[in-house]
N, C-alpha and C positions, 0 to 999 in steps of 0.2 A: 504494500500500500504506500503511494507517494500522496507528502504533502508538503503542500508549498506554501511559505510564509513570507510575507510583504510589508517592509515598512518605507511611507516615502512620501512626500511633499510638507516636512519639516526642517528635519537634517537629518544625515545621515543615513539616505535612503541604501534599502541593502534587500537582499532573498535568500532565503534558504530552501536549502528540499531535503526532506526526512522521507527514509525509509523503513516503513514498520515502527518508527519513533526516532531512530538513530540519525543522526544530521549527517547527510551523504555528501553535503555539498554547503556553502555561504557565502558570500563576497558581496562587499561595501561596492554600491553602482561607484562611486568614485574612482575607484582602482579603474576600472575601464575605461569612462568620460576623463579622466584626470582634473576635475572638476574638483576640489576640494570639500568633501561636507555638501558634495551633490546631494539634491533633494526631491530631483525626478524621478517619474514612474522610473524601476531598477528594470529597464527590459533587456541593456544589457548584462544585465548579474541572474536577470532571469533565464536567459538565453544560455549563459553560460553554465549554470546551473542543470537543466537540462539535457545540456552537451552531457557535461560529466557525467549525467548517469545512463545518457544514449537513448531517451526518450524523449517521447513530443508531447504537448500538453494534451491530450487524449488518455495519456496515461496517467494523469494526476487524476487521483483521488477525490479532493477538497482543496481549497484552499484557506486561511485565514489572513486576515488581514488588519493591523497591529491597532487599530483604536477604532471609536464610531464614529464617522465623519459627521455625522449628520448631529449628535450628541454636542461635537467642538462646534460645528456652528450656531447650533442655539445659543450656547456660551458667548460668542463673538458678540449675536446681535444681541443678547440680554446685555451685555457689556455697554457695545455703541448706545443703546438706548438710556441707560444708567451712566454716562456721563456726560451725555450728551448738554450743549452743541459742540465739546470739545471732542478730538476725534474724528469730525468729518474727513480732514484730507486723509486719516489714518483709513476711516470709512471705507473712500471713495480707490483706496487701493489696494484694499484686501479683499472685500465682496466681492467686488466682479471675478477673483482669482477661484474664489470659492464656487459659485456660480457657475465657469466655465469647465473648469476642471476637477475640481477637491472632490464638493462632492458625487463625482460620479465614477468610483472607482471599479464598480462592476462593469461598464464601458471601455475604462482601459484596458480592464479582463478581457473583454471581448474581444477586443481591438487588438491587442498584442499575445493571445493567445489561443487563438481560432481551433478548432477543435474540441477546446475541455468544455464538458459538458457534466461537471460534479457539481457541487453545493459550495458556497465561499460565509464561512463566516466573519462576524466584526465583533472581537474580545472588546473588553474596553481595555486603556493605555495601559493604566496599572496592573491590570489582570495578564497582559502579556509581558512586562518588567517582572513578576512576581511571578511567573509558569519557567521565564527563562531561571531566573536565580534558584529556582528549585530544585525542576529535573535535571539542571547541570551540576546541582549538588549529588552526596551521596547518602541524603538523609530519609529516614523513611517519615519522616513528620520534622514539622518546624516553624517557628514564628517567620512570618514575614513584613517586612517593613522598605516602602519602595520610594523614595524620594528625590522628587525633579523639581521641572520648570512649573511644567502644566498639562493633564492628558485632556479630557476631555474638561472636566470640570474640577477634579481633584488633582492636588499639587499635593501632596500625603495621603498612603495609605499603610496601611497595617493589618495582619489576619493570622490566620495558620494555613498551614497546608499540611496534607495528610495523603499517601499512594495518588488518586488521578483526583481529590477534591483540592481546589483553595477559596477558600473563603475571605475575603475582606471586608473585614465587620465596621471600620474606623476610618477617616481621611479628615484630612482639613483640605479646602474649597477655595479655589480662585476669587480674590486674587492674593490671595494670604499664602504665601511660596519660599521655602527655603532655599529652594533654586534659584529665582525670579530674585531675593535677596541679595545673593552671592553673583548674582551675575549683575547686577544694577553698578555693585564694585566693580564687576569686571568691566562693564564700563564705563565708570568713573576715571577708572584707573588709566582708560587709554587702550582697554584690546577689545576683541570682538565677540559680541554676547555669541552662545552658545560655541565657541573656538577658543574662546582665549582664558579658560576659568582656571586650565590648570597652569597659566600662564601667573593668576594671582599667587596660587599656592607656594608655586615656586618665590613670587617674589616677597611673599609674605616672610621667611624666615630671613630678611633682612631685616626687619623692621620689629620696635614692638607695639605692644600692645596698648599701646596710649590714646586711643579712643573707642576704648570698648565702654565705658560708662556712657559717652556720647550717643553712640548708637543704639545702647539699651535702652537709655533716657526720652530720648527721642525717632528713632526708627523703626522699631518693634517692639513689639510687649510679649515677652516667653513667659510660659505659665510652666509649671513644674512638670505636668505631663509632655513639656516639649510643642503640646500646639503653640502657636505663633499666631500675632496682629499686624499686620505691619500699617504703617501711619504713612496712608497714600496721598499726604500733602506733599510727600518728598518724592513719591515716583512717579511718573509720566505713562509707563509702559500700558497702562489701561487703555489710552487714548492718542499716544505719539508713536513714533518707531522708534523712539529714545527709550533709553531706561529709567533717567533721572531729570529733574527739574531745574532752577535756578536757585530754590528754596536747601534742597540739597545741596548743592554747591557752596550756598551761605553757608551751611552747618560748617563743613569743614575750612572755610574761608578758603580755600582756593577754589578755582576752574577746572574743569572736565582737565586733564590729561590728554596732549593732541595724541595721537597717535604714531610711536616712533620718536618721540621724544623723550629726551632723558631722565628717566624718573631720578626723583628725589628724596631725601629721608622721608618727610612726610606721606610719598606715596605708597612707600616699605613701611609708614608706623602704618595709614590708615587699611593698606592691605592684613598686615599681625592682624589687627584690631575686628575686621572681618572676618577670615581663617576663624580666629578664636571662639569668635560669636557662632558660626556655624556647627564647630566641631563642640560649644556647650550645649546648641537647640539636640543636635544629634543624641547627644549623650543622655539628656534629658526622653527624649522620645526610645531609645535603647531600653532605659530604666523604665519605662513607662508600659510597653509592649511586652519585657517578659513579666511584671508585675500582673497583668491581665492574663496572659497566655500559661505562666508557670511551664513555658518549655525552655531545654537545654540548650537547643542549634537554632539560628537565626538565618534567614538567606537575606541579603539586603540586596537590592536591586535601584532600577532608575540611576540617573544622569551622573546626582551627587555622591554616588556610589566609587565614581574614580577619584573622590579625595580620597588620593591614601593616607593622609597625614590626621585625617579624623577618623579614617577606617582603624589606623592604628591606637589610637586614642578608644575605639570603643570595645577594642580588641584586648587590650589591659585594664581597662577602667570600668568597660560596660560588665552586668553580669552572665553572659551567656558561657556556654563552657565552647561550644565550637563556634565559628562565624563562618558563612559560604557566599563568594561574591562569583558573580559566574566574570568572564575574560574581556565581556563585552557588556556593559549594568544598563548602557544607556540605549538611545530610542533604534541605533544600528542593533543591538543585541533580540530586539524584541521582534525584528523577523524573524530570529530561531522562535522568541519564547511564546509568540501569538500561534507556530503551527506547533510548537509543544502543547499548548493547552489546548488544541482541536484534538490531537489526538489522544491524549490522554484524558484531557477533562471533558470534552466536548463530547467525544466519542464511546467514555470511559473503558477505555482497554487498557489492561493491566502492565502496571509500570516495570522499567525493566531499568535498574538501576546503574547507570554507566561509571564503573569505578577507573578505566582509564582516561584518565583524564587530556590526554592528547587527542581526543575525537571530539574533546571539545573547543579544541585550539586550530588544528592544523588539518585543515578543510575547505584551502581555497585553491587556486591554479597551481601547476605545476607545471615545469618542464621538463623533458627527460635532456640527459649528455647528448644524444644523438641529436637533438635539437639546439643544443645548446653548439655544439661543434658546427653544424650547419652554418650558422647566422653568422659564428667565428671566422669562416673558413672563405664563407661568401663574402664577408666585408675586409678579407682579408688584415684581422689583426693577430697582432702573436701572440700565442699563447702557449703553456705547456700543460698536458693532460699528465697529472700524477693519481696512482691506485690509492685506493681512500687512508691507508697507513701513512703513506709518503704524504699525503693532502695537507692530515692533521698535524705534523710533526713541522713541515714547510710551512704554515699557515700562522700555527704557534710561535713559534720562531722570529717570524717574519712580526707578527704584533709584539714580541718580549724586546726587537730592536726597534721602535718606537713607531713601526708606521702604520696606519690606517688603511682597513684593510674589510672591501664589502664582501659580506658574505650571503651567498642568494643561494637558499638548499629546500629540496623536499617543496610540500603544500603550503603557499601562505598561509599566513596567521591571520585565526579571526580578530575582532576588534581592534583598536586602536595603537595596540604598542607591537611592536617588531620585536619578536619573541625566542630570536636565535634561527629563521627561516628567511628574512629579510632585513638581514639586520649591518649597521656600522660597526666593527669592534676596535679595542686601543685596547693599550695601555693604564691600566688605572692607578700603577704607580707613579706615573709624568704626572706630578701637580699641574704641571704648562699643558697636558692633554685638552683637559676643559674649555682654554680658552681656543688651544688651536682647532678643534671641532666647532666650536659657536662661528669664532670669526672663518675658518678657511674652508672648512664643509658643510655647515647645516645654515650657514649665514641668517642666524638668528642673535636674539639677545644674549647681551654676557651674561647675564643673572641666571639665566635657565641651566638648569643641573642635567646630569648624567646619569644613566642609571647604573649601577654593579648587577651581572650578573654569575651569580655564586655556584659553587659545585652544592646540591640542597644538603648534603651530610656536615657542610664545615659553616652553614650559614650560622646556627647558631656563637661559635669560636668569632664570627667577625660584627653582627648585629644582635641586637638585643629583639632575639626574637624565637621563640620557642615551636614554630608551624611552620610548615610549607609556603611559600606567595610567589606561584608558578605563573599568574601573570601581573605580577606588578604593579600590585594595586595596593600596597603598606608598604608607608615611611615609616624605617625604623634609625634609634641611635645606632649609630659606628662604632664598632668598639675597639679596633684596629685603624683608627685613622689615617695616624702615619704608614701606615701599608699602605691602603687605596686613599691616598690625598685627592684623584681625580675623581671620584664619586663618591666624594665626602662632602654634603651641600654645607653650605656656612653656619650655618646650624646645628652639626655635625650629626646629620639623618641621611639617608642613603632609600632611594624608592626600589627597592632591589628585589632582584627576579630572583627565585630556586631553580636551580635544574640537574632533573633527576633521569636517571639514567634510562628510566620505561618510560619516561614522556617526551624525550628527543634526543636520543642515542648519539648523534653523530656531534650534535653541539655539546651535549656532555663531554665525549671525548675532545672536543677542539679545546674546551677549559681547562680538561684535566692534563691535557699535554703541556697548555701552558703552566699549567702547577707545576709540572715536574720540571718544567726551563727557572722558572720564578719562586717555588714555593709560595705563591698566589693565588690561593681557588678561583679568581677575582678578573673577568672582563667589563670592561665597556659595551655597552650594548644599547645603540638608540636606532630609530628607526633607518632604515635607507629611504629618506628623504631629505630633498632643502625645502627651507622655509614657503611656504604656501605651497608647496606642492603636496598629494597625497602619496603613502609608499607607494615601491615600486611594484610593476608587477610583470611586465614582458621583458625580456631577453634584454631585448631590446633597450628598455626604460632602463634598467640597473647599469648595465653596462656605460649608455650615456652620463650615468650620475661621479665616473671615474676622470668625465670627459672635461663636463662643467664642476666639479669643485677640484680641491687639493689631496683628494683622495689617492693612498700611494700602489694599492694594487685592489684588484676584484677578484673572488672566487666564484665563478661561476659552474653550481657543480663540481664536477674534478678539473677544472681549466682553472688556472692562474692565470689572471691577466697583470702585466704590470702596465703603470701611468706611460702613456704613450710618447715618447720625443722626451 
């Protein structure tokens, strides 16, 4: 039985297709368009999707589709109406969007996949955030708690989940958002609402916490249980395409942050001071949820889900004994989690619990040597083909003498971070690493950190961390600093991956060769990408990334390429 799951004309438009439950196939529409945080129907992730498993959409089953359109547009115009006359030109450019396109997604069905003739259901947002973080758990019951922007009408929810039931009994209501909070800084600060939040995080650990009474006092009212008010004299986003006011602005007596301008202490305090505020509402709604539910394992899901640095905070502080975050929390993940909940909950067939956890990572395109050497041989660049022993040992080597070095292996990785299948690696001993990856490869900001990723048996010995975080989602203390200076953020935390030997054999071993050159469990590992572009994903695309930055060699497969001329 094939099911296909669809998220798309928000951000992060993506598809997946499940076989009999198991995710056989997923990819962010972006990777294709090269579009960034593409938002269109995914017909090429659909298409591709498909390929992989050598079917036409005849043979799909059902499909699900990841919120109710029609639910988010009442929300819109209950909105316009309620703040009205402010809002018109916001009006006058979202409706017709809605109107023409949004809501008619059974149309696009039709339209771009001629043939299927099964059943398409519409989960609502949070029920598909809360199906993924489940069944990509390995629990057989558990609190759930799923927190973003905004799905249809809820921006918080909370329930349990139990084999193919979830229930969510709880939410707080638009426009009352912890998301929608955190992101209003992210554009205060200068970067791009739903892009650039974990842009804040990062720069939060420069800065402290010197207007967290300010924005208690004044921008929200947190109640013990963690619901939230926020005092919409200060945000705009009701009614503009901004997120904040002028009123806002006065609070903190400066102006909006241009964009690409140099921040400043104050924009490192008023980031701490956010951060902080976020990661207490969390803590508070943590406490709040197992007090109601009295269960052990928690799956959290939604947007706010990839702060690792509150993840980690509720990971020590919260009372749950286990925490499950699936790879992908936000609205890209919720194409798996909307046809996870058709088939299991919708369908109720009996759950089949997936404990390897690489099937829920490493599930997107791939190419074999033989294609890889083709593209080689056709565009005539040099390269040497070493047997996978010789690979890892050259490879290792080759990063322990300082240089950078793309490594493009196996099936992409789901969600957002480059997970050892598309990834950049260095050095983490070169304190000087950090900045020469910002400024001469990923041509991003200097403040933004690196991540470590660790052999999973010696994470403990270097982070203060007692569990697996096989995709990257907990900020933990350094305990080894001066070992890896280069993904030791200023703060001395580290957003650091595990990797273990059953969930990506080949990168395991590239690590542990460089232990054995270093005594280092400890690489570099950021995405293969520069700045605004999405990773990489053809031959082609990686290879050019060797071209345009200071990148010093590419592994493609068993080909080493080095920088050319």
């Amino acid at each position: 039985m094939y099911t296909l799951g669809i998220s798309c004309y928000y951000h992060d438009s993506a598809a997946s297709l499940l076989k009999d439950g198991k995710v056989l196939a997923a990819v962010e529409e972006e990777r294709f368009s090269r579009k960034k945080f593409d938002d269109g129907f995914p017909i090429m992730a659909i298409d591709w999707c498909l390929k992989e498993a050598g079917i036409g959409p005849e043979s799909i089953d059902s499909i699900a589709f990841y919120d109710k359109p029609i639910l988010k547009f009442e929300r819109l115009l209950d909105n316009y109406i309620a703040v009205a006359p402010r809002g018109l030109y916001s009006f006058l450019n979202v409706i017709p969007k809605w109107l023409h396109k949004r809501l008619w997604i059974k149309d696009d069905i039709s339209k771009h996949l001629k043939g299927f003739n099964g059943t398409i259901i519409f989960p609502e947002h949070h029920l598909s955030h809360a199906a993924h973080t489940f069944f990509t758990s390995t629990f057989n019951e558990a609190a759930i708690l799923t927190v973003d922007g905004v799905g249809e009408w809820s921006t918080t929810s909370f329930g349990t989940a139990n084999d193919t039931t979830i229930k969510l009994t709880d939410d707080i209501r638009w426009p009352h958002s912890v998301g929608l909070f955190y992101s209003a800084f992210t554009y205060f600060l200068g970067f791009r609402v739903n892009e650039g939040e974990y842009k804040l995080m990062g720069l939060s650990a420069y800065g402290k916490p010197k207007y967290y009474d300010l924005i208690m006092n004044n921008l929200i009212d947190v109640k013990n249980d963690g619901s939230i008010h926020l005092n919409m004299k200060y945000f705009s986003f009701t009614y503009d395409k901004v997120m904040t006011n002028q009123r806002f602005s006065d609070l903190f007596d400066i102006p909006r942050r241009k964009e690409d301008s140099t921040a400043e202490q104050i924009h490192y305090d008023i980031a701490a001071s956010a951060q902080l505020v976020l990661e207490d509402i969390l803590l508070k709604m943590v406490n709040h949820v197992h007090k109601k539910t009295s269960m052990k394992n928690l799956c959290l899901g939604g947007g706010v889900a990839l702060n690792g640095v509150a993840n980690y905070r509720i990971l020590k502080e919260g009372p749950f004994e286990n925490i499950h975050i699936p790879p992908s929390p936000g609205d890209g993940g919720s194409a798996i989690g909307c046809a996870q909940y058709l088939y299991y909950c919708h369908k109720k067939i009996k759950r089949k619990i997936e404990h390897d956890i690489k099937n829920n990572i490493f599930v997107g395109p791939s190419y074999s040597n033989d294609e890889i050497r083709s593209f080689l041989d056709t565009n005539k660049i040099d390269y040497k083909f070493l047997e996978t022993n010789s690979l890892l040992e050259t490879t290792a080597k080759l990063i322990s003498e300082g240089n950078v070095v793309g490594w493009y292996q196996g099936k992409m990785e789901w969600g957002p971070r480059a997970l050892g299948n598309r990834s950049i690696l260095a050095d983490p001993r070169n304190a000087k690493m950090k900045d020469i990856l910002n400024e001469k490869i990923k041509h991003r900001e200097s403040f933004r950190p690196f991540a470590p990723c660790i052999l999973e048996e010696y994470a403990s010995e270097y982070f203060d961390i007692d569990i697996p975080s096989p995709y990257m989602l907990l900020v933990a203390p350094v305990k080894k600093p001066e070992k890896i200076p280069a993904v030791t953020h200023v703060d001395g935390t580290g957003r650091l991956q595990t990797v273990s030997k059953g969930t990506n054999p080949l990168f395991y071993d590239l690590i542990n060769e460089f232990y054995k050159i270093t005594d280092v469990p400890v690489l570099i590992n950021t995405s293969m990408n520069v700045r605004g572009e999405p990773i990489v994903n053809t031959i082609e695309q990686a290879y050019n990334m060797i071209i345009k930055t200071d990148m010093d060699y590419i592994v493609l497969g068993n080909h080493v390429i080095p920088k050319q001329g």
